[in-house]
C-alpha positions in Angstrom: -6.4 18.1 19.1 -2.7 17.1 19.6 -1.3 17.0 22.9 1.6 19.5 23.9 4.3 19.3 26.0 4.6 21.2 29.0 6.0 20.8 32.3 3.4 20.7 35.2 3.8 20.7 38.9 3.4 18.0 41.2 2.7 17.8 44.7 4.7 14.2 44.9 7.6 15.2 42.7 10.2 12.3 43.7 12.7 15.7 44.2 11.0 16.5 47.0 10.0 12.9 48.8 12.4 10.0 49.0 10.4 6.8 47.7 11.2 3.3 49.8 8.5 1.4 47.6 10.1 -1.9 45.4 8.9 -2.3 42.0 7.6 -4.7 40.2 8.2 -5.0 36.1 5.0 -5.8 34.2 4.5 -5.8 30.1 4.5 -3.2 28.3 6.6 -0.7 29.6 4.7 -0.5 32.9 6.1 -0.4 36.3 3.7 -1.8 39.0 4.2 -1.4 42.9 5.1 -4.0 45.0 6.4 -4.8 48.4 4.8 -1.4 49.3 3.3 -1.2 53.8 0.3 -1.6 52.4 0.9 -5.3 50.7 -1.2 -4.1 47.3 -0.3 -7.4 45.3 -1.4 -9.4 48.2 -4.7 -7.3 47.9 -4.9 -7.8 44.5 -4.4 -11.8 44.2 -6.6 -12.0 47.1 -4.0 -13.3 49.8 -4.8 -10.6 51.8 -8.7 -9.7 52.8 -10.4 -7.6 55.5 -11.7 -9.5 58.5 -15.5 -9.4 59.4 -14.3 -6.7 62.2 -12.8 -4.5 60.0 -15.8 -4.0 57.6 -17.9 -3.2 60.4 -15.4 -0.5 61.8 -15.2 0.8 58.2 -18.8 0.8 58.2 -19.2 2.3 61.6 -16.8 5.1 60.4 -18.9 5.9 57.1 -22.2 5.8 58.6 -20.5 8.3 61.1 -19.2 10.7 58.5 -22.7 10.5 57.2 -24.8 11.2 59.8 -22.5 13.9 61.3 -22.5 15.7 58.2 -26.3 14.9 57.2 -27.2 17.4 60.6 -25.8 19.6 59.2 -27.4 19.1 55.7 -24.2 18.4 54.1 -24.5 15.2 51.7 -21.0 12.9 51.9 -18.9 10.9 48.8 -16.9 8.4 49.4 -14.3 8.0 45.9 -11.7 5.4 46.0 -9.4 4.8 43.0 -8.6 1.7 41.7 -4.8 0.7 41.9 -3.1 0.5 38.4 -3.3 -3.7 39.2 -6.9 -4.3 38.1 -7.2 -1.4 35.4 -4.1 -2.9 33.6 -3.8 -6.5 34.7 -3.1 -7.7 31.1 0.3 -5.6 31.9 1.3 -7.9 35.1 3.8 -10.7 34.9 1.8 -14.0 34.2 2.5 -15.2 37.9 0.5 -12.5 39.3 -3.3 -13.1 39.1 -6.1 -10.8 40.4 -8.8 -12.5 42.8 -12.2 -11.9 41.6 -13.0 -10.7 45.3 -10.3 -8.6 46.9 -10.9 -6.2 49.8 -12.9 -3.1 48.1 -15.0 -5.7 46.8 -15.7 -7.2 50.5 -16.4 -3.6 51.6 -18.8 -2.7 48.6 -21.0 -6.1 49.2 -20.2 -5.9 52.9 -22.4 -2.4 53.0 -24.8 -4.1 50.4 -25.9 -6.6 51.9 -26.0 -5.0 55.3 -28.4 -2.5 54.2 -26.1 0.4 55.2 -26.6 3.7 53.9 -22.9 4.2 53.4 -21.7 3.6 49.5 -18.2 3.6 47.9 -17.7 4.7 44.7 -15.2 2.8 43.3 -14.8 3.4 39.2 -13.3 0.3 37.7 -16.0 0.0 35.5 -15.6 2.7 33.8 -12.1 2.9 33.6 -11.8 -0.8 32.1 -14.4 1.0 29.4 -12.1 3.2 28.5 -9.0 1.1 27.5 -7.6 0.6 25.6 -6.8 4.7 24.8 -5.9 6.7 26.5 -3.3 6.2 28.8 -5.0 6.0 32.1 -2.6 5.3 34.8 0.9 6.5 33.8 4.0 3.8 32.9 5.7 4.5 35.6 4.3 6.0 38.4 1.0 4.4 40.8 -1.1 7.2 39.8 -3.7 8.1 37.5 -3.2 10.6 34.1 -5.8 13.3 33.6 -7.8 11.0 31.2 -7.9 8.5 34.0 -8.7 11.4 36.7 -11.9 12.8 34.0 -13.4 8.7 34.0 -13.5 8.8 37.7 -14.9 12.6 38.2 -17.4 11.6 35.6 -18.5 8.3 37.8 -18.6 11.1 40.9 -20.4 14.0 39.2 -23.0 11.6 38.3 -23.3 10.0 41.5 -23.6 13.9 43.3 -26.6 14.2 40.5 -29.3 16.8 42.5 -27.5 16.5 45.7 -25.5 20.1 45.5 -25.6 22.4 42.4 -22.6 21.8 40.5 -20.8 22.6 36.7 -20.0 19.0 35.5 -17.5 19.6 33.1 -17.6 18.2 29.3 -14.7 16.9 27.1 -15.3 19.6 24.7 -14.2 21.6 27.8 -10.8 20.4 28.1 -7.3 20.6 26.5 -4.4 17.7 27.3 -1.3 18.3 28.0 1.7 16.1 28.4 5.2 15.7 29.4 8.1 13.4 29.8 7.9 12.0 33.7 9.7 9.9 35.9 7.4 9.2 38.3 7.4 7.4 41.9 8.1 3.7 40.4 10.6 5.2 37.5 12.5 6.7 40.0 13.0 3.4 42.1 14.8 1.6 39.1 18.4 2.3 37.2 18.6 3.6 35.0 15.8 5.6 35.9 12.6 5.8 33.7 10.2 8.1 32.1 6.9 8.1 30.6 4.3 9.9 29.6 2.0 12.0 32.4 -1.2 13.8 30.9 -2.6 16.4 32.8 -5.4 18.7 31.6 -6.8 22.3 31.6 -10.4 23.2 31.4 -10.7 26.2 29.0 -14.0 27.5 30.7 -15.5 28.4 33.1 -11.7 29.6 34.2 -10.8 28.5 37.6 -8.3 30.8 39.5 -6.1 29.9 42.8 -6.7 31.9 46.1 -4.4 29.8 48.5 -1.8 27.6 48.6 -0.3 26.6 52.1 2.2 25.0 50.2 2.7 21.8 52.9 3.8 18.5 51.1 1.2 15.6 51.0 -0.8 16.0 55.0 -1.6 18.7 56.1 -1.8 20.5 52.4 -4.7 22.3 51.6 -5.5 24.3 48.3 -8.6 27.1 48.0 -9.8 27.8 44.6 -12.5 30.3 43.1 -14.4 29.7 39.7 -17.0 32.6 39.8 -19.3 31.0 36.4 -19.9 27.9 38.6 -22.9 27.3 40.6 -22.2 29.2 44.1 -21.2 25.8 46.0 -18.3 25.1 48.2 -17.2 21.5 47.6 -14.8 20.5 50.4 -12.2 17.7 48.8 -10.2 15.6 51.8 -7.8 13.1 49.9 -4.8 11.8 49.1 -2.6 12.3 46.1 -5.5 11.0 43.6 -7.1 13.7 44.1 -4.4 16.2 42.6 -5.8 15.7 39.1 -9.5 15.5 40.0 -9.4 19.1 41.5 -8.7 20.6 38.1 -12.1 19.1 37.2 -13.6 19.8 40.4 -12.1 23.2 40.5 -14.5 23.9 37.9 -17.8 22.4 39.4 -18.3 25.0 42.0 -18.0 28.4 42.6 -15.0 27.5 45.5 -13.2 24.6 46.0 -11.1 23.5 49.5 -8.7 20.5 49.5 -7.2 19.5 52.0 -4.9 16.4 52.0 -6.1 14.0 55.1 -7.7 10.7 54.7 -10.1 11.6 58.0 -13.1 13.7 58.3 -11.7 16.8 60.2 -15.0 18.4 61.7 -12.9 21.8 62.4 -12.6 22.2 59.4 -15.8 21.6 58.0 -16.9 24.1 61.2 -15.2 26.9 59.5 -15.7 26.4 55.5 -19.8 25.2 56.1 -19.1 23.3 52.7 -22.3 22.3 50.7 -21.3 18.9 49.6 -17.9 16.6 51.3 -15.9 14.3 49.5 -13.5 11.8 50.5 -10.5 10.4 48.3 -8.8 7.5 49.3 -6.6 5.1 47.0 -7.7 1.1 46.7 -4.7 0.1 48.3 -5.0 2.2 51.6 -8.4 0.7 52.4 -6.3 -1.5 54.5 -6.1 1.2 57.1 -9.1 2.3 58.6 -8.9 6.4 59.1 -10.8 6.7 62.3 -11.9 9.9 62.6 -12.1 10.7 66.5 -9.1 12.0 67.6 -7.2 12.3 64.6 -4.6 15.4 64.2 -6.8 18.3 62.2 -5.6 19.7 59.0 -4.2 23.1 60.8 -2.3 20.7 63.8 -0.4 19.0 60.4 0.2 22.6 58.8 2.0 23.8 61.4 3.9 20.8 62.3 5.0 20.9 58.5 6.2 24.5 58.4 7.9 24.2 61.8 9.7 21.3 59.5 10.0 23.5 56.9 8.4 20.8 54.5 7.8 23.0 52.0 7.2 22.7 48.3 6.7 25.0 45.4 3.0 27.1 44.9 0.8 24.9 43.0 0.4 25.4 39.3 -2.8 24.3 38.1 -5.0 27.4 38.1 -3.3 30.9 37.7 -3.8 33.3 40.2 -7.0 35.1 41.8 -6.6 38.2 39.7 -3.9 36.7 37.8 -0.6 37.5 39.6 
């Protein structure tokens, strides 16, 4: 089926955020971040590694998570999404090369060979399987497309397997879409650049929005209903990779919460009781260890965001519950 063009919201649109990240020009048309707070080249050419104290506080906070939410017989995912480096490293300048070990990889065999029951699911694999079409990770921006978004919710439905009763959503189930987009690293450069994003719908079952708090990046949170899905309430906390995967996971369970916060806000699971957690956190912000103790809870960010007036337009993904 050919793709059409359409114009999509998103959450990160560069006219609402002011981007301080440098670029880096790679092959192919493809813009790669660099010199970002988070050093991700360093992380990728392996100059830059987790020390044997910050895998066990990673540890300590996943086995937490875990175990908190296992009393109340909630079963926990971890997802973190590679960076654009190592899915398209054939598209980096020649200087740059990837170490075979960099720090997801010291995390994944750190809780390996520790025997921890804490797990990351980390879908490289599958993405690299993919390539060369379609375009995973767009031209010009850090993040995944929708094609890139479905390898990775894929890799996580089947990892969920009998845990909580979920749709898992089929290619025959979608249709593409695509448009013209800057993007974060496009709009860093002059003349500025475009590309192509690809974003998706799911043609059934039909997925409506209930809320929208409309709060840019923390703080955000997004509630949606899809009444043929098995009745599960999947509670998503992420960052902006997990835009795309909601319109797949939107579709999984009968409701759907997201909230954007890389920490495990136990208010909040208090008050939704959710059947099944998952956690979103891009490769590159491994680097920071989101203790959860402490940490501001999704409502404490909402309202310091509206007092702000940080605002952004109502999502667009889903139309509305009873299709206003």
């Amino acid at each position: 089926m050919p793709l059409k063009k359409e114009t999509v919201f998103d959450p990160e649109s560069p006219s609402l955020l002011k981007y301080d990240s440098k670029v880096l020009r790679g092959k192919n048309g493809r813009l790669f971040l660099d010199n970002d707070s988070n050093h991700v080249i360093k992380q990728f050419t392996g100059e830059l590694r987790f020390s044997e104290r910050q895998l066990c506080s990673w540890q300590r906070v996943l086995e937490n998570r875990i175990a908190w939410l296992g009393r109340l017989g909630i079963p926990y995912f971890f997802l973190v999404p590679p960076n654009a480096h190592p899915v398209y490293p054939e598209d980096l300048p020649d200087t740059v090369r990837g170490a075979t070990v960099r720090p997801v990889h010291q995390l994944i065999e750190h809780l390996e060979q520790g025997e921890s029951f804490a797990r990351i699911i980390y879908p490289l694999d599958g993405l690299l399987a993919a390539k060369p079409n379609p375009l995973l990770y767009a031209l010009t921006d850090t993040h995944w497309t929708a094609h890139g978004a479905f390898v990775a919710y894929r890799c996580l439905a089947g990892a969920i397997g009998t845990a909580v009763a979920m749709h898992t959503v089929s290619e025959e189930d979608l249709e593409y879409h695509e448009r013209l987009w800057v993007g974060e690293l496009g709009f860093k450069v002059e003349p500025k650049e475009e590309s192509t994003m690809v974003t998706a719908t799911v043609k059934r079952p039909a997925t409506h929005l209930v809320s929208d708090n409309r709060v840019i990046n923390r703080g955000m949170t997004v509630v949606t209903a899809c009444p043929e899905a098995p009745p599960a309430t999947c509670l998503v906390l992420g960052d902006s990779f997990s835009h795309l995967l909601l319109i797949f996971l939107g579709a999984s369970f009968r409701r759907l919460v997201f909230a954007y916060a890389t920490t495990l806000d136990y208010e909040l699971v208090q008050r939704e009781r959710p059947d099944v957690v998952i956690s979103v956190l891009n490769e590159r912000f491994l680097m920071t260890i989101p203790y959860d103790v402490g940490a501001h809870t999704v409502r404490e960010l909402e309202r310091e965001k509206k007092a702000e007036g940080l605002l952004r337009p109502a999502i667009g993904y889903w139309p509305s519950l009873g299709g206003r």
